[in-house]
N, C-alpha and C positions, 0 to 999 in steps of 0.2 A: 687192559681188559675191556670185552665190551658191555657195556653194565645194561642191553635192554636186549638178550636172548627172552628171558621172560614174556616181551611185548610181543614178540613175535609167535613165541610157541601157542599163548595163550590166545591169538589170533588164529593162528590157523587152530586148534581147538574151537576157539568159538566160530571159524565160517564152517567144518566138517559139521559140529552139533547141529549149527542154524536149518544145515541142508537136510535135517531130519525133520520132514511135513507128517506131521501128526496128522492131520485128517485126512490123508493115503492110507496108512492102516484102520485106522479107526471106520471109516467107509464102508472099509472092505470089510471088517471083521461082522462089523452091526450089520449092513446091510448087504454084503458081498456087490458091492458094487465101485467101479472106480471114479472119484471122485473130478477127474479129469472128463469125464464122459456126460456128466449127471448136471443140474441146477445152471451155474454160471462159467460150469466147467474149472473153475479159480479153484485152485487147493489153499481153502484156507478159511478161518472160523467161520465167519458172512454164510459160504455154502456150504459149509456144514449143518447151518443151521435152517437152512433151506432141505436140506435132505434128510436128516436124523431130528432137527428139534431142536428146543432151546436150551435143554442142558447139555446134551454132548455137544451143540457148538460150543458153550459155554467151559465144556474142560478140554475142546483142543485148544482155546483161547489162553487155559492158563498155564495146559502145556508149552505151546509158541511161549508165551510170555517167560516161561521158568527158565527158560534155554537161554535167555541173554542171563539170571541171575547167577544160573551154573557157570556160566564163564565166567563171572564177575569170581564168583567163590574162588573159582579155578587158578585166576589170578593172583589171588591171592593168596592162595594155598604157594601161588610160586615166587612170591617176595617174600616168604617167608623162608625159603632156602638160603640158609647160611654163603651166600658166594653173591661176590661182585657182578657176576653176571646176572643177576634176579633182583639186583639193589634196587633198580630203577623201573619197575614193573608196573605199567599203569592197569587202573582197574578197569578206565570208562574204552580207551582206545579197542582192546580186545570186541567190547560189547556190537560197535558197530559191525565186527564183521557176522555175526553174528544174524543182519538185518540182509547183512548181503548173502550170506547162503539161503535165509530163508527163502529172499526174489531168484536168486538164480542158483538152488543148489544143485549140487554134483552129482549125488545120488538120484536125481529123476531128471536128468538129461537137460539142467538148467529152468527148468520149467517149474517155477516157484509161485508163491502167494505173494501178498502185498503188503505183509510184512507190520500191522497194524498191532496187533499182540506185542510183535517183539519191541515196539516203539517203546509203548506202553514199561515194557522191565529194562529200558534202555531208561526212560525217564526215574523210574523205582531206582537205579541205580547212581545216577547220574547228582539229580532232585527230587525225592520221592513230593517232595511241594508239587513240580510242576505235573506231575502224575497224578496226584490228589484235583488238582484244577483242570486239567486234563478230562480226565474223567468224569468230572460234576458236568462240563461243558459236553462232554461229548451223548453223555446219555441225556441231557436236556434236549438237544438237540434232534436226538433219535427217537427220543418219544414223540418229539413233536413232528417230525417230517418222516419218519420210518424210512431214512434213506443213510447206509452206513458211511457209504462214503463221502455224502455233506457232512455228516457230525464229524470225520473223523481229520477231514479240510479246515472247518471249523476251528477242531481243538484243536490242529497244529496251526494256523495265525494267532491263536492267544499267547500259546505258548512262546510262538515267537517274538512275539512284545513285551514278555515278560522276563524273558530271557537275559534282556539285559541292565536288568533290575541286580544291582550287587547284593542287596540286601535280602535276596529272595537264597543267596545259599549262605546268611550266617554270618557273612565279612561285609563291609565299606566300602571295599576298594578291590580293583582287579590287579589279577596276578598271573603271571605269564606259568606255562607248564609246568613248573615247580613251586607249589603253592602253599608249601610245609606250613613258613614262618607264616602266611595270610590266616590260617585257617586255624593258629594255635587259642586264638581269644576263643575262636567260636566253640572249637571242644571243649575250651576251659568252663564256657558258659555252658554250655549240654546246647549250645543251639547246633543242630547237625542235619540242617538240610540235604547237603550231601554226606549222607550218612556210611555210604563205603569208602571214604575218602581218612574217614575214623581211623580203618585199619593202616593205614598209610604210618601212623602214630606207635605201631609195632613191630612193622617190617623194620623202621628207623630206626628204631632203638635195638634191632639185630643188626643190621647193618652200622648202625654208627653214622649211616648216611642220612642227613633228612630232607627225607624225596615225599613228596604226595603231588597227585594231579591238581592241576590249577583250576581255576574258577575258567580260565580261556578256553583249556583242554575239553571243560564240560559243555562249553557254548558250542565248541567247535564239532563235537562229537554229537550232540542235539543237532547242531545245524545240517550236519551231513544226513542226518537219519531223516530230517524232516523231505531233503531234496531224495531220498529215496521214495518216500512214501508218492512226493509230486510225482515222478515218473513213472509210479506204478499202477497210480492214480490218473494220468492221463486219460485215458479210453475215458471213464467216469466224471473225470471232468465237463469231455467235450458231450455227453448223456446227460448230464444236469445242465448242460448251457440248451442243449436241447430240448430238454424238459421230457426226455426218453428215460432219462434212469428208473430204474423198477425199484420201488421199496423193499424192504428185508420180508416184512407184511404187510399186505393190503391192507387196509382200514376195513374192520366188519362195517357189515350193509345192517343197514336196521331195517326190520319187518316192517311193512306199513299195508295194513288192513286194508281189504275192498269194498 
């Protein structure tokens, strides 16, 4: 039998959802305008927020973001299928592709955002720790420089140092793609950094198999996501070496009297 149909179907699941850019309609519906046309021309929370505001960026933000968790769910709705073929069904592997439709989804001719949201429920899924730090660092950052794509560079080098910290998901020691027995103290203890990793503990006990993603799996699947974010970040990069990049908001001017 092949025991990972699962990773697969849940994959291509998560790249179809990924390629669904929520501020395309949202744009269009608020402002009847195409999001590809308008601000930074990017489909994606940043010019959302430049063109409608700061809360409607702020809910295609946690739309993007919910679409890595629905795969996650989604996955796991399919290790839960009674058959060998769904035994080995990872939760985090699906997530990535998920990053990859949003940069180059199907549905609008590959012309995607950059995928910062989805990192974000890729980290909630993965380590919701490193999402939790993630986040502290990235909004420090934004308030103080009002430039997304520094904070968002930023919080993936932390992430990345911290990453390989074993103790940052719960266990001691690293454990290669099947990370059952690694991660059995740490649910025993409620320590559950990688908290979807939990369900792993169900499927197993349907299957009789005990399968759950490793502590590697999750390094590995971070890593990829972070090298997404670099190349899509490129342009932005080479703007902040220039000292070109535009802020999200300018700094108000203060009135000064005649």
């Amino acid at each position: 039998m092949f025991p990972y149909l699962g990773i697969i179907i849940a994959s291509i699941f998560g790249y179809l959802l990924g390629s669904v850019l929520w501020s395309v309609p949202v744009t269009r519906w608020v402002k009847g305008v195409s999001i590809y046309e308008v601000g930074s021309n990017n489909p994606g929370a940043t010019n959302t927020v430049r063109i409608l505001g700061k809360k409607w960026g702020l809910a295609v933000a946690l739309l993007d973001g919910f679409k890595v968790l629905i795969t996650a769910a989604f996955a796991i709705g399919l290790s839960m299928i009674p058959s060998e073929l769904f035994s080995k069904t990872s939760y985090f592997i699906p997530c990535i592709f998920v990053l990859i439709g949003h940069c180059w989804p199907i549905w609008f001719k590959f012309k995607g955002g950059k995928a910062v949201s989805c990192f974000l429920g890729l980290l909630v899924v993965v380590n919701y720790l490193y999402f939790l730090i993630f986040f502290i660092v990235w909004w420090i950052f934004a308030f103080k420089y009002r430039k997304v794509s520094l904070s968002s560079i930023i919080g993936t080098a932390t992430i990345l140092l911290l990453m390989w910290l074993p103790w940052t998901y719960g266990v001691m020691s690293y454990s290669l793609f099947n990370g059952y027995d690694s991660f059995i103290d740490a649910w025993d203890n409620n320590i559950v950094f990688s908290f979807y990793n939990f369900f792993h503990k169900f499927s197993s006990e349907i299957h009789g198999i005990n399968y759950a993603d490793g502590m590697l799996t999750g390094q590995i699947i971070i890593l990829v996501g972070m090298i997404i974010l670099v190349v899509r970040h490129k342009t932005n990069i080479v703007k902040l070496k220039n000292k070109t990049e535009e802020p999200i908001y300018p700094k108000k001017q203060k009135n000064t009297k005649m």
